[in-house]
C-alpha positions as CSV (number, residue, x, y, z in Angstrom):
1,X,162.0,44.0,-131.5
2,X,159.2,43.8,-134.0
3,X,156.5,41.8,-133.3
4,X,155.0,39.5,-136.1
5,X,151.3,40.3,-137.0
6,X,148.9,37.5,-137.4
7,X,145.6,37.6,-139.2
8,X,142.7,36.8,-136.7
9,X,141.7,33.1,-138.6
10,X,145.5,32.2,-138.5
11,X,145.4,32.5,-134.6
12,X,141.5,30.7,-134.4
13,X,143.1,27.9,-136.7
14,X,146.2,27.5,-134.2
15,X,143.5,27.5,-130.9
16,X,141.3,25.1,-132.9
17,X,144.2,22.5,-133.6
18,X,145.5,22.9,-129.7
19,X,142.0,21.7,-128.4
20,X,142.0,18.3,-126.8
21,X,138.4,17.9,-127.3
22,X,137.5,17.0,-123.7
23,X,135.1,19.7,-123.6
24,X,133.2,18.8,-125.4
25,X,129.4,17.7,-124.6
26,X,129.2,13.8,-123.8
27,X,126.8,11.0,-122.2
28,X,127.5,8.4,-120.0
29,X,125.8,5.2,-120.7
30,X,124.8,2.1,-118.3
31,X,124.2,-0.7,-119.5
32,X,121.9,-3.6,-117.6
33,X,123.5,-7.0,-116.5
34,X,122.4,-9.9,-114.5
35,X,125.4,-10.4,-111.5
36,X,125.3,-6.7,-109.9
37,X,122.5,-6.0,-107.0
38,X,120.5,-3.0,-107.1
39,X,122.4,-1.2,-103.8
40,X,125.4,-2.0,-105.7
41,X,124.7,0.1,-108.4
42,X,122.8,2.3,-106.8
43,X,126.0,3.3,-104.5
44,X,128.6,2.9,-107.8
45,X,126.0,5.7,-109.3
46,X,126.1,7.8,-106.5
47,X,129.8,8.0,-105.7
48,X,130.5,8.5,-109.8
49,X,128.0,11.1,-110.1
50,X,127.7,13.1,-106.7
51,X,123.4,12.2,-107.0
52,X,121.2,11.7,-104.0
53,X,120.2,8.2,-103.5
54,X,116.5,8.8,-105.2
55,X,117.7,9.9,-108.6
56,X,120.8,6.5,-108.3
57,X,117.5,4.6,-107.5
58,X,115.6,6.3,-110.8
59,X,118.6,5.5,-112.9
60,X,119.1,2.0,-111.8
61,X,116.1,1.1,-112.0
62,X,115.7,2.4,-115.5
63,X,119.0,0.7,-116.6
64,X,117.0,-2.2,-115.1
65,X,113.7,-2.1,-117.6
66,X,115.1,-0.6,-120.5
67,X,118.2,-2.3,-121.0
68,X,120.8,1.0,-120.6
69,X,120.3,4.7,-120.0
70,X,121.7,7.8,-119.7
71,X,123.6,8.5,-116.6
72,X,125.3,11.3,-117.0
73,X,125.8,14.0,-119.0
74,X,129.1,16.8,-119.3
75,X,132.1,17.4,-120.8
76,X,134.0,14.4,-122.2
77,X,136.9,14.8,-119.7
78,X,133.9,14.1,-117.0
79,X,132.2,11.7,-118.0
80,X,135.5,9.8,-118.6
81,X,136.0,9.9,-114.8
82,X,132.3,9.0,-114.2
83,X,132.4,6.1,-116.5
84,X,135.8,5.1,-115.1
85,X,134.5,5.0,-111.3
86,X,131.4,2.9,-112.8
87,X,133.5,0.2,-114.1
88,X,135.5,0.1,-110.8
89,X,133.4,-2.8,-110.2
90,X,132.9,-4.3,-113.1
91,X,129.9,-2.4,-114.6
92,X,129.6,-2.3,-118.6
93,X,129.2,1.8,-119.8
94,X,129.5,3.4,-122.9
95,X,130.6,7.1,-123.9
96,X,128.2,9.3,-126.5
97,X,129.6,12.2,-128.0
């Protein structure tokens, strides 16, 4: 059996349209609001993110003067899940690409 030659950009244009994009670099962002406590964003940060309870306490607290923040930052797919287990309880986020 002969096997069919390709040239190299008809291949890169077949891997480029298989992509689902969810590697690509994203940002998770956290918005402020006035009904969730401190230790509950502080934990909702730290169970999303895997982060030790000083950097949640940075970020929160941040969130808290600024008005948002970044939280997170990774592949799309990740900070999918991330910004899922944020709003788990409510909380208001935002995905950058």
């Amino acid at each position: 059996m002969m096997a069919a030659l390709t040239r190299p950009s008809e291949e890169l244009e077949v891997l480029e349209l298989e992509s689902t994009g969810t590697d690509l670099p994203a940002k998770v962002i956290l918005y402020n609001d006035d009904w969730h406590t401190f230790e509950e964003v502080i934990v909702q940060l730290m169970k999303a993110t895997g982060c030790s309870r000083e950097r949640a306490e940075a970020l929160t607290w941040e969130v808290h003067t600024r008005g948002k923040a970044a939280v997170y930052e990774g592949s799309l797919a990740e900070c999918l899940r991330v910004s899922g287990v944020l709003e788990e309880i409510a909380l208001h986020t935002e995905i950058e690409c």
